[in-house]
C-alpha positions as CSV (number, residue, x, y, z in Angstrom):
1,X,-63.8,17.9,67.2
2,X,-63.5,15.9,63.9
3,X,-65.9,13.2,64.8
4,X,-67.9,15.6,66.1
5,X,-68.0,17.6,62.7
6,X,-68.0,14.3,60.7
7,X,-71.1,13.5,62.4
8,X,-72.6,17.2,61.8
9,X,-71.6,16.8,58.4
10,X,-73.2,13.4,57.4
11,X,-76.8,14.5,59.7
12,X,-76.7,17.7,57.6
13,X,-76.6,16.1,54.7
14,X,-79.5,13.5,55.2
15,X,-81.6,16.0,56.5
16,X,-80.9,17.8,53.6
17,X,-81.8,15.5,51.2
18,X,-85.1,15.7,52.5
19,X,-87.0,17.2,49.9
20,X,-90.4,19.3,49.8
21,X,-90.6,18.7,46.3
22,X,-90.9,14.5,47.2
23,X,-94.0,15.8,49.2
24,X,-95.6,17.8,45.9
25,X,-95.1,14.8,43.4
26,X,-97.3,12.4,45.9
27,X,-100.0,15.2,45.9
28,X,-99.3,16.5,42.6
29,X,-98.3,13.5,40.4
30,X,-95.9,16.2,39.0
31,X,-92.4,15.5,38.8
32,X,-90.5,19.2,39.2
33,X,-87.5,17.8,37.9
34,X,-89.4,17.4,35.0
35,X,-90.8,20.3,34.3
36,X,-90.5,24.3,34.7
37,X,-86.9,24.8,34.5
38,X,-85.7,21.1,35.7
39,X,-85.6,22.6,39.6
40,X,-86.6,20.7,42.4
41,X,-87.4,23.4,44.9
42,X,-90.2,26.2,45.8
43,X,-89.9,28.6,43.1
44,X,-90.4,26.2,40.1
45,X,-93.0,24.2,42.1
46,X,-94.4,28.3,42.0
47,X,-94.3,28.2,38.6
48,X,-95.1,25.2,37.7
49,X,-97.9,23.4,40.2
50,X,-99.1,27.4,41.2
51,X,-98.8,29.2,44.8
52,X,-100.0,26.4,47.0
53,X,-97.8,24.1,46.7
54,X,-94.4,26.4,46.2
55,X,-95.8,27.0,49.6
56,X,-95.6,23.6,50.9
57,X,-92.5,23.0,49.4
58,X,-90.9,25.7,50.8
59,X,-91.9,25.3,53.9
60,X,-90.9,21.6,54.3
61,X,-87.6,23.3,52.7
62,X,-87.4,26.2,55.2
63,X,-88.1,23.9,57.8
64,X,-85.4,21.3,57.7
65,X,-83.0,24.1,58.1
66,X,-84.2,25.1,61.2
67,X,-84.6,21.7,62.8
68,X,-81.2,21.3,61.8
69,X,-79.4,23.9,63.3
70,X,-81.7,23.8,66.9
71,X,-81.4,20.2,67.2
72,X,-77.3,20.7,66.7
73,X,-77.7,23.3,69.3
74,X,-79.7,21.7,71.6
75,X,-76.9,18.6,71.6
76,X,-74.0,20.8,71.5
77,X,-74.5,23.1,74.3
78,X,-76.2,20.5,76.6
79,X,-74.1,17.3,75.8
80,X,-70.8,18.9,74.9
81,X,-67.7,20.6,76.1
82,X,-67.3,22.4,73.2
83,X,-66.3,26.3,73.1
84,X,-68.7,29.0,71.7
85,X,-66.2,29.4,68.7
86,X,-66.8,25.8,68.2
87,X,-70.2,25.4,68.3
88,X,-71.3,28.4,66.4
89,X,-68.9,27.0,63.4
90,X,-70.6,23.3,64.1
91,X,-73.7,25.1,63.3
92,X,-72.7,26.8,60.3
93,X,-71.0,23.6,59.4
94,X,-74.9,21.5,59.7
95,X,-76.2,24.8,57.9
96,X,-74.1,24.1,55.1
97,X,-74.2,20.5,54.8
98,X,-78.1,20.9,55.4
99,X,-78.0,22.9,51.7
100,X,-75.6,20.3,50.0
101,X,-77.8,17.6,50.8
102,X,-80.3,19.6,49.3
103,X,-78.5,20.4,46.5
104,X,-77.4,17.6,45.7
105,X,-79.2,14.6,47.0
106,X,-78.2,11.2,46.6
107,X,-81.9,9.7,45.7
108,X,-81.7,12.5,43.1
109,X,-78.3,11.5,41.3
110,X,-77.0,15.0,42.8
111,X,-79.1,17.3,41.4
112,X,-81.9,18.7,43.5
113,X,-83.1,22.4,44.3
114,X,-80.9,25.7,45.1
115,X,-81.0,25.7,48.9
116,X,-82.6,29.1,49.1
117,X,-85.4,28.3,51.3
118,X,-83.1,26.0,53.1
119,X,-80.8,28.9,54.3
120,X,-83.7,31.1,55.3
121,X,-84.6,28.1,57.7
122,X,-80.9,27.8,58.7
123,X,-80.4,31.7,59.0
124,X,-83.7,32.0,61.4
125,X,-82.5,29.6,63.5
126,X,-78.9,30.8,63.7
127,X,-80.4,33.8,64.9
128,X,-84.1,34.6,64.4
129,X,-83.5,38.5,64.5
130,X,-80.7,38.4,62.2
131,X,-82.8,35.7,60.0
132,X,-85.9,37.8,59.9
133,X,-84.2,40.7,58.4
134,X,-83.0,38.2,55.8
135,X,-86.3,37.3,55.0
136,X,-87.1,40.7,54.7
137,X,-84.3,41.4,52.1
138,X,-85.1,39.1,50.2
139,X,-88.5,40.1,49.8
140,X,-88.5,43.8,49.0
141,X,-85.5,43.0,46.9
142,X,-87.4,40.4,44.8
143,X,-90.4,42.4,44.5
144,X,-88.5,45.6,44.0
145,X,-86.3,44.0,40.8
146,X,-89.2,41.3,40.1
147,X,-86.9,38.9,40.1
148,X,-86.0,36.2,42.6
149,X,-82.7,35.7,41.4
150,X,-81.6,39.4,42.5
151,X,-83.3,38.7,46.1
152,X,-81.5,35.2,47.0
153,X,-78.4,36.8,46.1
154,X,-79.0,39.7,48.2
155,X,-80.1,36.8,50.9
156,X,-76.4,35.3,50.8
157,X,-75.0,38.5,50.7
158,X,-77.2,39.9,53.9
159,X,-76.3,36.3,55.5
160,X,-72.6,36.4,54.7
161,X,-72.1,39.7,56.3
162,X,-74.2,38.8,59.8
163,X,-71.5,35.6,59.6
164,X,-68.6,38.2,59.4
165,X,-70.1,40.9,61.8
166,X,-71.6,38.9,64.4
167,X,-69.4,35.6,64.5
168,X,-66.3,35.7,66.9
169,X,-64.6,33.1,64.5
170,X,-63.7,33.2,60.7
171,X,-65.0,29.6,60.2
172,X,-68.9,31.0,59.7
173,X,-68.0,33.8,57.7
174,X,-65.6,30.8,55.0
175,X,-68.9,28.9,55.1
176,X,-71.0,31.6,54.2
177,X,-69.0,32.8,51.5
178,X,-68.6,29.0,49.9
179,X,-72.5,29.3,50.0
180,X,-72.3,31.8,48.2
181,X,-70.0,30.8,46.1
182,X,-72.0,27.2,45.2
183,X,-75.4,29.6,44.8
184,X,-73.6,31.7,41.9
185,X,-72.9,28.6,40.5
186,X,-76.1,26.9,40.6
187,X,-78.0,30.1,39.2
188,X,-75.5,30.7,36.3
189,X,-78.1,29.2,34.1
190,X,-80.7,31.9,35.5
191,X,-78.2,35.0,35.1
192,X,-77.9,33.8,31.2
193,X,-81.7,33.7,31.4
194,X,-81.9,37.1,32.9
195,X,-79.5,38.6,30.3
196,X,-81.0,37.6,27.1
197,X,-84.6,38.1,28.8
198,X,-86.2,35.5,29.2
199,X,-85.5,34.5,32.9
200,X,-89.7,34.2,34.6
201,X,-90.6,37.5,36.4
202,X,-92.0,37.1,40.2
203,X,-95.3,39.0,38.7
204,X,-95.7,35.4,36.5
205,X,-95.8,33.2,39.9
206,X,-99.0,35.4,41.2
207,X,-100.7,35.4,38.4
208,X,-100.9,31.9,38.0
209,X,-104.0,30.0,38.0
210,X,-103.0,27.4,39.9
């Protein structure tokens, strides 16, 4: 089991480090961790390059979470004597390591995006059901309070309490609520933002000409 992990861990992470804002500076020129608010994931490519490409980003974002988690599935249930406990928490555990390599990348001397599109992609593939009322959540919450911030929150919230409902074992629920833990932490910098006001609105992203 802790090979097993070891080797979840370390695949997470590379995939992870994977980065959709790598794919906007080749088109765009535009380096996001130079400009906007210093972020290198959707929304400040969304505020600073325009729509399209905090599209692309997040996709390519979104999407490394989910080949994540189904290829871990795919080799754990078919290659593996592992129980159900186990696998589910070897899932969360590629979820999570699949967000710290985005985090915190190596090519990027640690400091990369949020990991919020990333856990969509890791929370649809968990459970696609369960994943698309996250995605749900986190848009009427967003739109609702016009500010992303409130939405990915709700996001870890919504996916921390499927880990504790659904999950058999108290290892997915830990993980989710470290998640959560980490996103609070990486977001201080938008709550102080929020507070004295001047935090960007979601209206701001549409209305860009880009």
């Amino acid at each position: 089991m802790l090979i097993a992990l070891f080797s979840v861990l370390l695949v997470g992470y590379l995939i992870g480090c994977i980065h959709g804002s790598n794919a906007a500076r080749l088109l765009s020129g535009v380096n996001l961790k130079e400009v906007g608010h210093g972020n290198a994931g959707a929304s400040n490519a969304t505020l600073s390059l325009g729509w399209k490409y905090g599209v692309l980003v997040g996709l390519i974002d979104i999407g490394k979470g989910v080949v994540a988690v189904l290829l871990c599935r795919l080799l754990l249930i078919n290659y593996s004597t592992f129980s159900t406990d186990e696998v589910s928490a070897l899932l969360y555990a590629i979820g999570a390591s699949v967000i710290l390599g985005h985090n915190f990348p190596i090519h990027m001397k640690f400091s990369g995006g949020k990991g919020t599109a990333s856990l969509i992609g890791i929370f649809l593939a968990l459970d696609w059901k369960t994943g698309l009322i996250g995605v749900v959540t986190i848009i009427l919450v967003t739109l609702l309070t016009n500010y992303l911030i409130i939405g990915v929150f709700a996001l870890y919230i919504d996916f921390t309490l499927t880990a504790f409902i659904i999950e058999s074992t108290i290892w997915p629920f830990i993980i989710s609520l470290v998640l959560f833990a980490i996103a609070i932490i990486l977001h201080i910098e938008n709550l102080n933002r929020m507070r004295i006001g001047t935090e960007p609105k979601v209206a701001t992203a549409f209305k860009s000409k880009h």
